[in-house]
C-alpha angles and dihedrals in degrees: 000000000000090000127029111277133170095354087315117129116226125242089253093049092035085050103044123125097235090045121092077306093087091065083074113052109187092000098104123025122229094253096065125097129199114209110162131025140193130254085271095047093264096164126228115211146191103222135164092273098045130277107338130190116231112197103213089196088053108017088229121146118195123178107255105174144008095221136005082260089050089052100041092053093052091038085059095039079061111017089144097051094032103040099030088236103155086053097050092053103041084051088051098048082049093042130008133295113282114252112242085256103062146078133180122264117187121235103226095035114249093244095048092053111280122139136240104252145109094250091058091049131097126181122229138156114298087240088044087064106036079065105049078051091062091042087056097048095053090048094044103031099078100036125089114237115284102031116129119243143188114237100184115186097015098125 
């Protein structure tokens, strides 16, 4: 939403510079502005050159569309891969339907080995882990592959 409504962050507070934002320095410039996410809190954003993906886990942005029809039409294209809807569903019939608000962290991170099912997922509030996300990518972006590292506070 453009303001904040039932435990959803509006675009002004989601995008502000002292929200989960600050995690990435540099990552993501001023003028974008993240308007969807995934069921892991991958953002979609407006930027300079179209809609772009950012990856919180990563910090990785990829340019995913030229315009939001664009977007909309390959969202939709590949709405199970691009937005993790058969997760999402199969972790709400065993559990309970996801509030607006939240999102699923894994507890053991993706890149650090955890799997892609419901047992390894949590649910937490989407700014919650938009911000575990940036705990993990400080403690991950500077260290070559296999080093071990201290995630304190993830889960």
């Amino acid at each position: 939403p453009t303001e904040n409504a039932q435990g959803v962050l509006g675009l002004r507070k989601w995008n502000a510079a002292d929200s989960w934002r600050r995690c990435y320095d540099g990552v993501l410039t001023s003028t974008t502005v993240c308007f969807a996410h995934d069921l892991f809190g991958g953002q979609f954003a407006v930027s300079a050159c179209g809609i772009v993906r950012f990856d919180p886990e990563s910090g990785d942005v990829e340019k995913y569309a030229d315009s939001l029809c664009d977007w909309a039409e390959k969202l939709l294209d590949n709405y199970s891969e691009d937005t993790g809807w058969p997760l999402a569903h199969e972790w709400q019939v065993m559990n309970r339907p996801l509030l607006l608000s939240e999102r699923l962290l894994p507890r053991q991170p993706f890149v650090l080995g955890g799997d892609y099912t419901v047992q390894n997922l949590i649910a937490v509030k989407a700014e919650t882990a938009m911000e575990k996300w940036g705990l993990l990518y400080n403690a991950i972006r500077s260290v070559p592959d296999g080093t071990s590292i201290d995630i304190r506070g993830w889960i």
